[in-house]
N, C-alpha and C positions, 0 to 999 in steps of 0.2 A: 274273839271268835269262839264261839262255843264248841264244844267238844261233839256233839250231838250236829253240828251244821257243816256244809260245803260251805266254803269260804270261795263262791264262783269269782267274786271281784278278784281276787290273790289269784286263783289258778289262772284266769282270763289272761294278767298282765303276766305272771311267769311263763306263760303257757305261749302267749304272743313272740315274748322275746326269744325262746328258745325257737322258734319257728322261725324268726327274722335271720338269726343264727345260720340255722340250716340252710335258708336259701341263700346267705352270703356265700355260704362255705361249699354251697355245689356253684354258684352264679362264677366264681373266681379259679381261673385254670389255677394246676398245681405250681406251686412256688410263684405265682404272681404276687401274692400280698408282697406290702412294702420289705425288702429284703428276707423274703420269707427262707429265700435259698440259702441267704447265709446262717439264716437263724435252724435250720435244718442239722447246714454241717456242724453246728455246736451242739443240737440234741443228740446228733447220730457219734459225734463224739465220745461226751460224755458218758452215752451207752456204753459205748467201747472201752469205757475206762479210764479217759480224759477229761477226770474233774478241772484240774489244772496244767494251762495250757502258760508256758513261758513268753510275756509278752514280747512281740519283736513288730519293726512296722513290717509285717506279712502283707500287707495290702491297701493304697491306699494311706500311707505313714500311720497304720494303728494294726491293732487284733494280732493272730496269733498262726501260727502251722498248727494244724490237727489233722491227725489220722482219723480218716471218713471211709465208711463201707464204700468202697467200688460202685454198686447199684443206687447207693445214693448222689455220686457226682455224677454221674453217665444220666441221672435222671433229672437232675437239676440242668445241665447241659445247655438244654433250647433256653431256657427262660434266661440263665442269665447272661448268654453270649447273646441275647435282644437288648441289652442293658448299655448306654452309654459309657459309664464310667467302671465297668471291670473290662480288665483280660485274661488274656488266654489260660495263663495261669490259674486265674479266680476260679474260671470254670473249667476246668480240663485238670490241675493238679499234677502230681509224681508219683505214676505208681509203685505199692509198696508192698508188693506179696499180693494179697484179696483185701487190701486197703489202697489209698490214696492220699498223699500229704497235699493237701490243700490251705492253700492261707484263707483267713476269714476276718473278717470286721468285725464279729459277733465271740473272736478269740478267747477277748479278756473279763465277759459279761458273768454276771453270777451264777454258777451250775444250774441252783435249786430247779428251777423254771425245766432249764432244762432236763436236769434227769426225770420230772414228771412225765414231761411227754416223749423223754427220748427212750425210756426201757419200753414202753409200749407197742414203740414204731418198729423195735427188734421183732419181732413175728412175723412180719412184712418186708415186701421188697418193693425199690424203687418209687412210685408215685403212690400207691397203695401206703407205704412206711408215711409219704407225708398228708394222708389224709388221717392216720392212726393217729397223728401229730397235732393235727387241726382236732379231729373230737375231743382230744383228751383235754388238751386246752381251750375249749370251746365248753367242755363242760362244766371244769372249774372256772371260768368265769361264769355261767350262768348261777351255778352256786353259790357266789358272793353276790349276783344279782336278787336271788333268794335270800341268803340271809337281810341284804339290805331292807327287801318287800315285807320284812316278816317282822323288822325293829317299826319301822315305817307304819306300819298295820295298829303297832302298840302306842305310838304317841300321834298321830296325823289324826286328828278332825275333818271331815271336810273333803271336798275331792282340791282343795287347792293345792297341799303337798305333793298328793300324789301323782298327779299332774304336771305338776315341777319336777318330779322324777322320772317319769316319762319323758319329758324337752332336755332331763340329763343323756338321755337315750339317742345326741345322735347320730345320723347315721353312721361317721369315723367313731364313734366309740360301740358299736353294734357289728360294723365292718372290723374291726381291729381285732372283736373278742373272737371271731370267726376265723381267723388266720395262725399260724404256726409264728407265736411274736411273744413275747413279755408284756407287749404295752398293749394290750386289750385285758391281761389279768391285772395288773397294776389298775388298770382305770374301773375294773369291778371291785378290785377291793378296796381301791378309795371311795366306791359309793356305797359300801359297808361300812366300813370306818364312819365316812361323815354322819349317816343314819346313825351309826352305835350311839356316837356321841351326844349327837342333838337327841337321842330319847335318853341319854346319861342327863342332859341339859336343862331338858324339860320336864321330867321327871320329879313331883313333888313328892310321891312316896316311894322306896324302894323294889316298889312290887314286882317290876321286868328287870330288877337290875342283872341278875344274872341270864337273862339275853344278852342285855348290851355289852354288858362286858365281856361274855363269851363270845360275843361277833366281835367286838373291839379288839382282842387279843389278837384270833384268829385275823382278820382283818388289816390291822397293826404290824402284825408280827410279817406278814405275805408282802404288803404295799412298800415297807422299808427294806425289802429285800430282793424280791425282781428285777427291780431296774436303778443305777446310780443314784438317782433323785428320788426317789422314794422317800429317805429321811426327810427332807426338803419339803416336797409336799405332803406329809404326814403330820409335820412340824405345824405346816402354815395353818390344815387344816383343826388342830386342837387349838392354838392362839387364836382363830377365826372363828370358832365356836364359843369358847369362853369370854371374848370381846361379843358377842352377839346376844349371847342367851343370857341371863338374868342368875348366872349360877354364885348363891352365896358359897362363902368360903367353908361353911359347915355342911356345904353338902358334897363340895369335896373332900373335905375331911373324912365325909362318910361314904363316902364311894370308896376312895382308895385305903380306908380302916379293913375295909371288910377283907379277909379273905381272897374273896373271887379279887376284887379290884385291885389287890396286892400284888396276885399272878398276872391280872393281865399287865398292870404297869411292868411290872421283871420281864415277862415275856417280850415285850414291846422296845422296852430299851436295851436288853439282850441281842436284842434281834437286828434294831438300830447300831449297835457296838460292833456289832458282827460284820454288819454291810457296808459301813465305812471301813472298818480293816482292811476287808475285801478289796472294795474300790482304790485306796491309798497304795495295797501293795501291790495289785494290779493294774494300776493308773487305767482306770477302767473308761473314767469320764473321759479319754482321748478318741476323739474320733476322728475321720476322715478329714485329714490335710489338703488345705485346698489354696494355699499361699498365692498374696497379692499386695504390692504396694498400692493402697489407698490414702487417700488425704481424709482430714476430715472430716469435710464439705461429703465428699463420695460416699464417708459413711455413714453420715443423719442424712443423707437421702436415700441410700439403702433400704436403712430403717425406717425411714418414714413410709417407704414401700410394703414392707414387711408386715408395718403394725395393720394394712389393712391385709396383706394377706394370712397372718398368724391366725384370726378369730375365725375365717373363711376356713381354712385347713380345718380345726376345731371342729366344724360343721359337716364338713366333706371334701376329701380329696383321695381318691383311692382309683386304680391300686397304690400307686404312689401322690409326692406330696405334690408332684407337676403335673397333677391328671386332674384339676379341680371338676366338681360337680356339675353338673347342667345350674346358670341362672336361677331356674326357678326353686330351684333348692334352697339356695343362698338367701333367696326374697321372703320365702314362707317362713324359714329358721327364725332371721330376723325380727319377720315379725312378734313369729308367738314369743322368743327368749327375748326381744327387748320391751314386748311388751310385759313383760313376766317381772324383769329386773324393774323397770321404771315405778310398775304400781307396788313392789317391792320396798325400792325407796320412799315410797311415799308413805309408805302404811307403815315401814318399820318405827321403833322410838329411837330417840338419836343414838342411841348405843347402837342400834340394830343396822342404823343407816353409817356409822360410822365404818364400822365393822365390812358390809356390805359395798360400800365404797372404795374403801383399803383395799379390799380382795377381787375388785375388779381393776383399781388402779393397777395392781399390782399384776395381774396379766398382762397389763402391755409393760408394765416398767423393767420388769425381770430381765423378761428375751431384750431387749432393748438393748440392758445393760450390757446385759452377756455378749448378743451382737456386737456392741459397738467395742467391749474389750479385745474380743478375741478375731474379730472379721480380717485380720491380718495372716491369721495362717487358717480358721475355718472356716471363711466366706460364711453363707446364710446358712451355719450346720442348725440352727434353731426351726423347729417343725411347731405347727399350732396345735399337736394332738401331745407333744409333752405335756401341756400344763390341763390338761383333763383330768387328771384323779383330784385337784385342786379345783376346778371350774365348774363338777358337778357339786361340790360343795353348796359351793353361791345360789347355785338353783334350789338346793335342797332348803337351805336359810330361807330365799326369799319366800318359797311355798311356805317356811313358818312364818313369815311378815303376812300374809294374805289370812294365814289362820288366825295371828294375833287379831287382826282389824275383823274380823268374822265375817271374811267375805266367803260365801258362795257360789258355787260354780251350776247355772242354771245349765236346762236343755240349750236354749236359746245361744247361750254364748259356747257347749260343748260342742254341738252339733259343725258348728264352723271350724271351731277348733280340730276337730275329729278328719274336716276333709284337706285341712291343712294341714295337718300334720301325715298326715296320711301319702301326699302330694312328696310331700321331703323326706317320706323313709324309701318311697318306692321308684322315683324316678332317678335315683344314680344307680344302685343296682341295674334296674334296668339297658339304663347306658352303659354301665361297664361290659354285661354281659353280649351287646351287643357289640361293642367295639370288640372284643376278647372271642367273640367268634369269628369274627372277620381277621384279625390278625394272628391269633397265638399260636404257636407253632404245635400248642397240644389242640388243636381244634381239628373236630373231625375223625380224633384217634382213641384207642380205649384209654388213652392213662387219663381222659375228662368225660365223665359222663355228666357232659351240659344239658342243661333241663332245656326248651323250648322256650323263647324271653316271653310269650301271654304265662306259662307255670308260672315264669321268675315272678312277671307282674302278680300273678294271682296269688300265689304266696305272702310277696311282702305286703298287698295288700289286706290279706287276711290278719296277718301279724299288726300291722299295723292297728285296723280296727280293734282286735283283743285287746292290744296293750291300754288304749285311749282309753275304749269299753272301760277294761278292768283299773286303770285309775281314777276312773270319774264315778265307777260304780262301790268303789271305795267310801267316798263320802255319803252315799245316799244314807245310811245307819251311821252315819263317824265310824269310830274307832268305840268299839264296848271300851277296850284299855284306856283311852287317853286320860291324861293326866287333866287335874285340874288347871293349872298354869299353860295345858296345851290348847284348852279350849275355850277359856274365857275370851266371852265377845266384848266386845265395847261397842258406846253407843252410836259408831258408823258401820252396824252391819248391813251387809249390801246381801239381799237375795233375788239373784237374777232367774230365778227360778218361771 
């Protein structure tokens, strides 16, 4: 991008998503997101001074007692006495002076996250504290959505990447970044991460290395440490890049000689060493005890249930993971991401398909696993938006299988693309906001100023259009930066033009 240019393709699609953002984040009364309320009492804790919370089963057989501002449980209150599985306790607590000891599920989880958005929310009272909540995290991930657009910019050819990073865009990882949670920043900065690395990957001269590696660190260092699994999918996604990309052993030699590459590895595994500590002395990965004698027959059929509902969740279910999407979400997703991975595999070289392969098998075999060990005391605790900071990976790879093969993304095949996708970012919003005015106890009051649902529509559909817009108008010049090895075509270019 030249220094003397607007770069409207980059602004268009940051510009789209931060918009999509906003209208999640007014469409969803307060404390609806998935456990948003408990994820509160740990911000508003930790403000308070409760880095570290002594694990006890507080609720639920997991989490912890924390002292919670008063204003903060009295306002959580409606939402999560609408809740099946808390009581009275969860939401009402022991009061204690102008605090409240309340148990939380969210007890044992890693501060950091939290003290970002929890000293902010101190200026604020009550529903006001959890929207202070929602921006602040809402902003940080749009910023790891930036860094990722900005690596992305430097090695992508082509509107085929960018594109592929847009279909990582959906709607539960756009809904998620909008809410007062860990796992909508965890899944922004696994789609930095992945970005860093594959322009670390593709990369025949060093010329952006110290972009990538300055998002790598940053990146790296956030994703392994918000949420338990972080190292995990951190992990998968550098072995899944280094099996995919063509990277000789002397250019990692020269990535990690230099200086910058040297901090960001330290930092990274630092940061890794850290979050497992954490996790281990806090038995952090316990969650919600849900104990039942099952045979085994009961639970490969469970699972067999599961693996079709884990990809679905991944796609859409919100506010929670038993609220799936309207249908037509589900149909359109499908299409464009299976159509995405399939020509994917075909274009990759077998490294690329191997690679590729692995890390899709590996979506359904993981939960699987985990399911079938643990379904004795935590029934289906496995949700399909965990393995999202790893899933947008895949998307991000297969966009470079599409660039290896030099295919093209004409009008002819965008413009379909465009109403399709279009179709699957704006009609669950929509739905939620319409169920959520008919039911939620903040409906009709000032702690929710709800937009009208034609705004909601008109919003995600504006966002919508930008972001496709600004992916597809990406490739019309490529990339000034890319790399030689990003942009060689071979003799099946396709221009659908």
């Amino acid at each position: 991008m030249s220094r003397n240019r607007v770069d409207w393709p980059v602004l268009a699609l940051v510009g789209g998503l931060l918009l999509a953002q906003l209208a999640w984040l007014v469409g969803v009364p307060p404390f609806r997101g998935m456990d948003e309320w408990d994820h509160a009492y740990r911000a508003a804790a930790v403000a308070e001074g409760t880095w570290v919370a002594e694990p006890t089963e507080a609720t639920r057989g997991t989490g912890a007692v924390l002292r919670v501002p008063a204003h903060i449980v009295a306002a959580t209150r409606p939402e999560c006495e609408r809740l099946p599985y808390t009581n009275a306790e969860d939401c009402v607590g022991r009061p204690d002076g102008e605090t409240v000891l309340v148990p939380s599920g969210a007890g044992r989880y890693h501060p950091a996250f939290y003290a970002l958005i929890g000293y902010p929310a101190m200026l604020f009272q009550g529903t006001d504290a959890l929207y202070a909540m929602r921006i602040t995290g809402l902003l940080a991930c749009w910023g790891f959505f930036l860094l990722a657009v900005l690596c992305l910019r430097r090695w992508a050819s082509g509107s085929a990447p960018p594109l592929a990073f847009a279909l990582a865009l959906t709607p539960t990882v756009i809904f998620t970044s909008a809410i007062a949670a860990p796992n909508g920043v965890e899944m922004a900065a696994g789609l930095a991460w992945s970005s860093a690395l594959i322009g670390l990957g593709l990369a025949a001269t060093p010329q952006h290395d110290r972009l990538y590696l300055g998002v790598a660190a940053i990146s790296g260092s956030v994703l392994v440490t918000v949420r338990s699994l972080g190292p995990l999918w951190c992990a998968l996604v550098l072995v899944t890049c280094l099996v995919a990309l063509p990277v000789s052993t002397a250019r990692i030699r020269q990535v990690v000689g230099r200086p910058m590459g040297a901090l960001a590895l330290v930092a990274v595994a630092l940061s890794t060493m850290a979050s497992v500590v954490w996790t281990l002395s806090q038995r952090s990965l316990v969650v919600g005890v849900d104990p039942a004698e099952l045979t085994w027959s009961q639970k490969v059929m469970g699972v067999g249930e599961l693996l079709i509902q884990w990809p679905l969740q991944a796609i859409g279910a919100f506010p929670y993971r038993d609220a799936p999407a309207p249908p037509l979400v589900y149909v359109v997703y499908l299409l464009l991401v299976g159509g995405c991975l399939v020509v994917a595999l075909r274009s990759f070289d077998r490294r690329g398909r191997w690679a590729l392969g692995l890390g899709i098998a590996t979506l359904f075999l993981l939960p699987a696993i985990v399911t079938l060990a643990t379904a004795d005391r935590y029934g289906a605790a496995w949700q399909g938006r965990y393995e999202l900071p790893y899933g947008v990976c895949l998307l991000l790879l297969a966009g470079v299988a599409w660039q290896r093969k030099g295919i093209q993304i004409g009008a002819r095949v965008a413009l379909p693309g465009l109403v399709l996708f279009a179709i699957g970012q704006v009609v669950g919003p929509v739905q939620v906001l319409r169920n959520e005015l008919a039911t939620s106890p903040y409906s009709g009051t000032n702690s929710w100023a709800s937009p009208p649902v034609a705004v909601e529509a008109l919003l995600m559909t504006s966002a919508a259009a930008l972001i496709w817009w600004g992916a597809w108008a990406m490739g019309w010049r490529g990339s000034n930066h890319a790399t030689e090895e990003a942009v060689r075509p071979t003799e099946e270019t396709v221009n659908a033009t």
